[in-house]
SETITOR-824891 format. One record per residue (C-alpha): x, z, y. Coordinates in steps of 0.05 Angstrom, whole numbers, padded with zeros to 5 digits, always signed. Layout:
N
XZY;...
//
This chain:
447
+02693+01726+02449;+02709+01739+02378;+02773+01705+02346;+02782+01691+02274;+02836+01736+02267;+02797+01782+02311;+02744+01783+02256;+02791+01777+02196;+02818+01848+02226;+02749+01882+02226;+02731+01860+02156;+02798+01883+02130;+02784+01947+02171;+02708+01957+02140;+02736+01941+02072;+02792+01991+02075;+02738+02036+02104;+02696+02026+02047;+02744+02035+01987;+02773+02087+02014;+02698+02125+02031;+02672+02098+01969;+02736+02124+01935;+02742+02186+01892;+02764+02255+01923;+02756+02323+01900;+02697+02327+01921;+02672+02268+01870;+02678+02316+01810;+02610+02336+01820;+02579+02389+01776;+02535+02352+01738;+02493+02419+01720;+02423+02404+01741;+02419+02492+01759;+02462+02484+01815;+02417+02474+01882;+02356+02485+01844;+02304+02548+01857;+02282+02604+01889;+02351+02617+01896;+02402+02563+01898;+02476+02570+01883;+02508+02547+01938;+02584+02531+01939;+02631+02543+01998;+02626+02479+02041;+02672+02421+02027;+02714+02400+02093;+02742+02315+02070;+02761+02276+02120;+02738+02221+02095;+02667+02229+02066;+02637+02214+01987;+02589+02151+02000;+02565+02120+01924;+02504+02080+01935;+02462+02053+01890;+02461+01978+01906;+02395+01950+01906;+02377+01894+01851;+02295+01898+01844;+02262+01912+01776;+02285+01854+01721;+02231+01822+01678;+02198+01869+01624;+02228+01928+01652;+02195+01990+01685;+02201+02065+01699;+02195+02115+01644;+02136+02172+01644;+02126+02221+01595;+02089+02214+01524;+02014+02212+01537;+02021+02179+01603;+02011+02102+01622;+02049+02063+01674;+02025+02007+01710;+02041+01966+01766;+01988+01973+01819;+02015+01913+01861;+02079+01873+01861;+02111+01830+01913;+02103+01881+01969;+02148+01896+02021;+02180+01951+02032;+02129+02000+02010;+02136+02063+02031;+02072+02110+02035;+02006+02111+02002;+01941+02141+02009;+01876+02142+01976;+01807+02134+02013;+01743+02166+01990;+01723+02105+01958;+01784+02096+01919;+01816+02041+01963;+01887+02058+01970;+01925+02044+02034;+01995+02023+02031;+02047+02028+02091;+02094+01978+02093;+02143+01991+02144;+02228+02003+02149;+02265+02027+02211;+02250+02004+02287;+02301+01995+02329;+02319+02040+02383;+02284+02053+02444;+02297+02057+02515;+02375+02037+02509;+02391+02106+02470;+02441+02102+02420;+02466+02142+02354;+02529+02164+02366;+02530+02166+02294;+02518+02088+02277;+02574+02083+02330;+02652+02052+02298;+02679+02035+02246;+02641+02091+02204;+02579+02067+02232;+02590+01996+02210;+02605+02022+02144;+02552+02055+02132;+02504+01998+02153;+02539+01957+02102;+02525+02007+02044;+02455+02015+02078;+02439+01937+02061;+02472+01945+01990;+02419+02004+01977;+02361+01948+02008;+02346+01996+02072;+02353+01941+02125;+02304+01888+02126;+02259+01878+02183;+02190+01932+02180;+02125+01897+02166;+02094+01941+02206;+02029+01935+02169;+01982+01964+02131;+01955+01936+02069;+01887+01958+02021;+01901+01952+01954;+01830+01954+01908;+01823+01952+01828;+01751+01930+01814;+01761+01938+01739;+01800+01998+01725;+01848+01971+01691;+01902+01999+01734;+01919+01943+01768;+01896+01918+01835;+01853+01853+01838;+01848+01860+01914;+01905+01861+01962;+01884+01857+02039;+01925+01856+02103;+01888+01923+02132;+01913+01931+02199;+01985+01896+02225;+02021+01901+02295;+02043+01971+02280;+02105+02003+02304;+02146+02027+02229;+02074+02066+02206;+02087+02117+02158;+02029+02176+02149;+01956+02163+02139;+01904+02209+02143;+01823+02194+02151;+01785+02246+02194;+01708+02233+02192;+01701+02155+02209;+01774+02157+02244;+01829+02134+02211;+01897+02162+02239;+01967+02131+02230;+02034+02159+02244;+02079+02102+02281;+02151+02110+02301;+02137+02136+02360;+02061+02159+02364;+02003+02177+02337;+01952+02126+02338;+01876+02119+02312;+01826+02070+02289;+01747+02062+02269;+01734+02057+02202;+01678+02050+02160;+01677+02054+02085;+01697+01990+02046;+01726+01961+02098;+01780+01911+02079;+01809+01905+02147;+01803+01941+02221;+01805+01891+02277;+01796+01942+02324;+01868+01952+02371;+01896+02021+02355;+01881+02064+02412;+01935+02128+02427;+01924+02196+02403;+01990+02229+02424;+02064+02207+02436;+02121+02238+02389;+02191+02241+02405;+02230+02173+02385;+02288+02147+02416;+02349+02123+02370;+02306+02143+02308;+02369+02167+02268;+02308+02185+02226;+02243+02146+02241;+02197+02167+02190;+02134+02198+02220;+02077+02236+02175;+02016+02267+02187;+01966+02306+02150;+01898+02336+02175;+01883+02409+02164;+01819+02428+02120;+01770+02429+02179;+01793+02365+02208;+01806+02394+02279;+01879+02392+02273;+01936+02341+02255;+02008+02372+02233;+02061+02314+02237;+02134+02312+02204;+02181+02291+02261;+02260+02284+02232;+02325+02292+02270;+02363+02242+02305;+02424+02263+02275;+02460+02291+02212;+02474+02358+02245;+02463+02359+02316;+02519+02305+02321;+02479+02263+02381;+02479+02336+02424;+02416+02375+02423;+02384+02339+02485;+02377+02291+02435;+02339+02329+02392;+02284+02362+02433;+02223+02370+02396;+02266+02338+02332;+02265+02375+02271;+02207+02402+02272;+02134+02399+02250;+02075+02384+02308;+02003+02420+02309;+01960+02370+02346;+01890+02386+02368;+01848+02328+02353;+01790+02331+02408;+01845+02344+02468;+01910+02315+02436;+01955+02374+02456;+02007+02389+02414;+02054+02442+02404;+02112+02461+02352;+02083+02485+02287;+02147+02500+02257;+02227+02476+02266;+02292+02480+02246;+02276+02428+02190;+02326+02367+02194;+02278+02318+02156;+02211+02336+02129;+02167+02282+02103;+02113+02297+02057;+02068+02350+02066;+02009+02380+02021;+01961+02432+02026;+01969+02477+01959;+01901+02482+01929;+01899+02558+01909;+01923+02584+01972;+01908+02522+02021;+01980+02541+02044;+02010+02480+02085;+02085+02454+02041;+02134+02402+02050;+02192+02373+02029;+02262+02370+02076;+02325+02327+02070;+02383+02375+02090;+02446+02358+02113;+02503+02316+02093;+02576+02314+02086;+02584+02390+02064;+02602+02370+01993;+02566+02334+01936;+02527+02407+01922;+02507+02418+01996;+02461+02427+02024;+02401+02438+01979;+02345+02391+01999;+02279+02435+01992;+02211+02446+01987;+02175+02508+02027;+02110+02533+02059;+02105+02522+02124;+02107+02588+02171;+02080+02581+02237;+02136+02599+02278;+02183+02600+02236;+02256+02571+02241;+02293+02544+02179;+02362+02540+02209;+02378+02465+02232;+02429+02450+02263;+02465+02518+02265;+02457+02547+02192;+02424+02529+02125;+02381+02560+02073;+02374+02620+02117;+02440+02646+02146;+02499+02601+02124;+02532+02578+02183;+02547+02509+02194;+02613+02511+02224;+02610+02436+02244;+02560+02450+02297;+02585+02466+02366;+02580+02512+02411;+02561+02567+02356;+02488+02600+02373;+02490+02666+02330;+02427+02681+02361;+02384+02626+02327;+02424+02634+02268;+02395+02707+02258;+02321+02683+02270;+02327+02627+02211;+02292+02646+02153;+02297+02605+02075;+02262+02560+02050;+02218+02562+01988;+02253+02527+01929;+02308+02480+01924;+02307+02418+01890;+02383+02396+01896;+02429+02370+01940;+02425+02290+01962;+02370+02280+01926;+02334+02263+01986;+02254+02281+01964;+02208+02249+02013;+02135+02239+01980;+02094+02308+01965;+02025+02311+01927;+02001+02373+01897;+01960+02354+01826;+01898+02370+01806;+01855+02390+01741;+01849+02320+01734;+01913+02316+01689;+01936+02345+01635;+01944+02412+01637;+02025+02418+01644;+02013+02376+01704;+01948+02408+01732;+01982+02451+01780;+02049+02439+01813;+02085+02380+01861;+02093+02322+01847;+02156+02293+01886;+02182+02229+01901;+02259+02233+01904;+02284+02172+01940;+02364+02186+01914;+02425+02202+01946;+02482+02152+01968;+02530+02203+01990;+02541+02245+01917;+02578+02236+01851;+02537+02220+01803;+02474+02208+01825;+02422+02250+01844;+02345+02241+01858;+02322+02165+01837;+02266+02194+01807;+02198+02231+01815;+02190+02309+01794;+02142+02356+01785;+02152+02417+01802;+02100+02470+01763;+02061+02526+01810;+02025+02592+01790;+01991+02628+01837;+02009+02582+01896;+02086+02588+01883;+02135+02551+01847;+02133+02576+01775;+02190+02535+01742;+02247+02485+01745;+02229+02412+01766;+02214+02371+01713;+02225+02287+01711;+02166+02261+01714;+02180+02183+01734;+02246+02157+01713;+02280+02097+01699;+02294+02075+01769;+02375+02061+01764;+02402+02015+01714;+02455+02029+01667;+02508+02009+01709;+02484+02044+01769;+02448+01994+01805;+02373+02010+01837;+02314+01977+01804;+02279+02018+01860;+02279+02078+01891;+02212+02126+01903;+02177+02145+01970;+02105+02158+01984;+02067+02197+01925;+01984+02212+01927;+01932+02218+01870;+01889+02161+01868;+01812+02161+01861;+01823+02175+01787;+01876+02223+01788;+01933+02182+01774;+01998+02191+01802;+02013+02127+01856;+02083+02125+01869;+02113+02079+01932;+02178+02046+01911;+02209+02010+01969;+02267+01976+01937;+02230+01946+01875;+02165+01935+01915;+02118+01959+01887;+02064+02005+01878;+02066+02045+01807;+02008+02076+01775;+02019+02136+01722;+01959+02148+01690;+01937+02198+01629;+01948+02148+01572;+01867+02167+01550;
//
């Protein structure tokens, strides 16, 4: 049993906890040059080793009356639908419907535990977790959003299919719809115009879960529609849970669709989300959330083609051979197979949504990435809190990333929202997830 003074001496423990993690260091002066982390290749500084770790989150406050994000001159912004909650993926059927996962973490599963979320520092960081708006309960839901006039706004909102387990990625193969849960890979009938599936969700294929340090499960079907590849995060910041923990973590999954076998695709990534297929060289890319606690300019987060085979360094190194110290015991031999990623995009800024554009916009923004960076809470200033695009030419990265959606903190650092999920919509506007305001954003060519 609990005693008032009992309590009184944990909160006055969390709230020295948080000044002093909150507090400024060294490692707050944070180069505010946006080169730094950014490219081909990165510069990356010698790793920071604080005791006591930067966290600066951006508290959550919603979007205030008459106020929205920013796009550039000869583009329109619209809210697709308000009032959601917690949006966090989109995607666009063939008829232009467009499919919206509402979903936040699940608990954990089977007993297991993150050693992490553990203490005093755990308890901390669950605080600064509701300031940023990243605990409410999941919906676990997925909702169709329709605009019968064009107007950019949807007229139709429809509870789609509910009882899901923290969905994430959508993909439609044929007249089978396919959702990434938590913890599996599920399917449904579907027929075009449908406004909801009654049908129950029957299994495809199990992926690993267990304390979800991160939950967030996408899945994208290759050209043919034989195959599945789906994202599959680590359960820890860097190995910090012991690697039984992270078996088959880290990684992304090939599954065959008419057996459901699965195998590694590629690993060594601590967090991929989205993933794209580039349209020149129908290359498979997707963005990763590095590591954390290295130093407000490491790690890079990162975009990349995806190699079969190939290892990208997590736990033991990053962006090809820098050893992560941290990580114990050493392994030098998987430290020598890690190859680089792609193209950095900066550290913290924590990108999560992919979609590759089309010739449907304007030409700047024909071909490239559009990314949807969710922000940091661990850097000084800021980072991320915004969507980029990233220009290609002949299938590579051609060029810095350029804002394309901004507006998303308020001028004295609090979160209108943050972005997740991006995908084109019937049209070829940009749709934009943004779990904190909740809502769905529509950037459209202004003609």
């Amino acid at each position: 049993m609990k005693t008032k003074s009992g309590t009184r001496l944990l909160s006055g423990v969390l709230a020295a906890a948080l000044v002093a993690w909150a507090g400024t260091s060294a490692a707050d002066d944070a180069s505010e040059n946006p080169s730094i982390g950014v490219g081909p290749n990165p510069q990356l500084p010698e790793p920071e080793k604080n005791i006591i770790p930067t966290i600066h989150v951006a508290p959550a406050q919603g979007w205030p009356r008459g106020v929205m994000p920013k796009a550039p001159a000869g583009f329109r912004v619209t809210a697709l639908a308000t009032g959601l909650d917690h949006p966090r993926w989109v995607y666009t059927l063939p008829n232009g419907d467009v499919l919206v996962a509402e979903a936040n973490r699940p608990p954990a599963e089977g007993g297991q535990k993150d050693r992490m979320a553990e203490g005093v520092r755990g308890k901390v960081q669950h605080v600064e977790q509701k300031r940023a708006g990243a605990t409410p309960d999941s919906a676990n839901r997925i909702l169709l959003l329709r605009d019968t006039n064009g107007d950019g706004v949807a007229d139709e909102k429809h509870v789609f299919l509910h009882d899901l387990f923290s969905p994430i990625g959508m993909a439609l193969v044929g007249n089978e719809l396919y959702i990434a849960n938590a913890d599996a890979v599920v399917k449904v009938p579907y027929q075009s115009g449908q406004t909801e599936i009654t049908a129950k969700p029957q299994k495809v294929t199990d992926l690993p879960a267990g304390a979800n340090h991160h939950w967030v499960k996408n899945i994208i079907a290759s050209g043919d529609g034989k195959t599945l590849y789906a994202s599959v995060g680590s359960n820890s910041n860097a190995g910090d849970n012991g690697m039984a923990a992270e078996q088959g973590r880290a990684a992304i999954w090939q599954i065959d669709l008419a057996t459901g076998n699965k195998r590694v695709f590629a690993s060594g990534m601590r967090n991929p989300n989205g993933m794209g297929w580039e349209p020149q060289t129908k290359t498979l890319w997707t963005v990763v959330n590095e590591r954390d606690e290295l130093g407000n300019d490491l790690v890079p987060d990162y975009l990349t083609s995806v190699r079969e085979g190939a290892f990208y360094g997590w736990p033991w190194s990053y962006w090809g051979h820098h050893v992560d110290a941290r990580v114990k015991p050493a392994n030098p031999e998987m430290v020598a197979k890690a190859i680089a990623p792609d193209y950095g995009l900066g550290s913290h800024v924590a990108p999560l949504g992919l979609a590759f554009s089309d010739k449907r916009m304007p030409a700047n923004y024909a071909s490239g990435a559009f990314i949807g960076e969710h922000g940091s809470w661990n850097r000084r200033p800021f980072a991320g809190y915004k969507v980029v695009f990233v220009p290609f030419a002949d299938g590579r990265p051609s060029g810095e990333p350029m804002d394309f959606l901004t507006g998303f903190l308020s001028p004295d650092g609090k979160a209108y929202g943050r972005p997740v999920g991006v995908a084109l919509d019937g049209k070829g506007a940009l749709l934009v997830a943004d779990d904190v305001g909740n809502v769905v954003w529509r950037v459209a060519p202004a003609s």
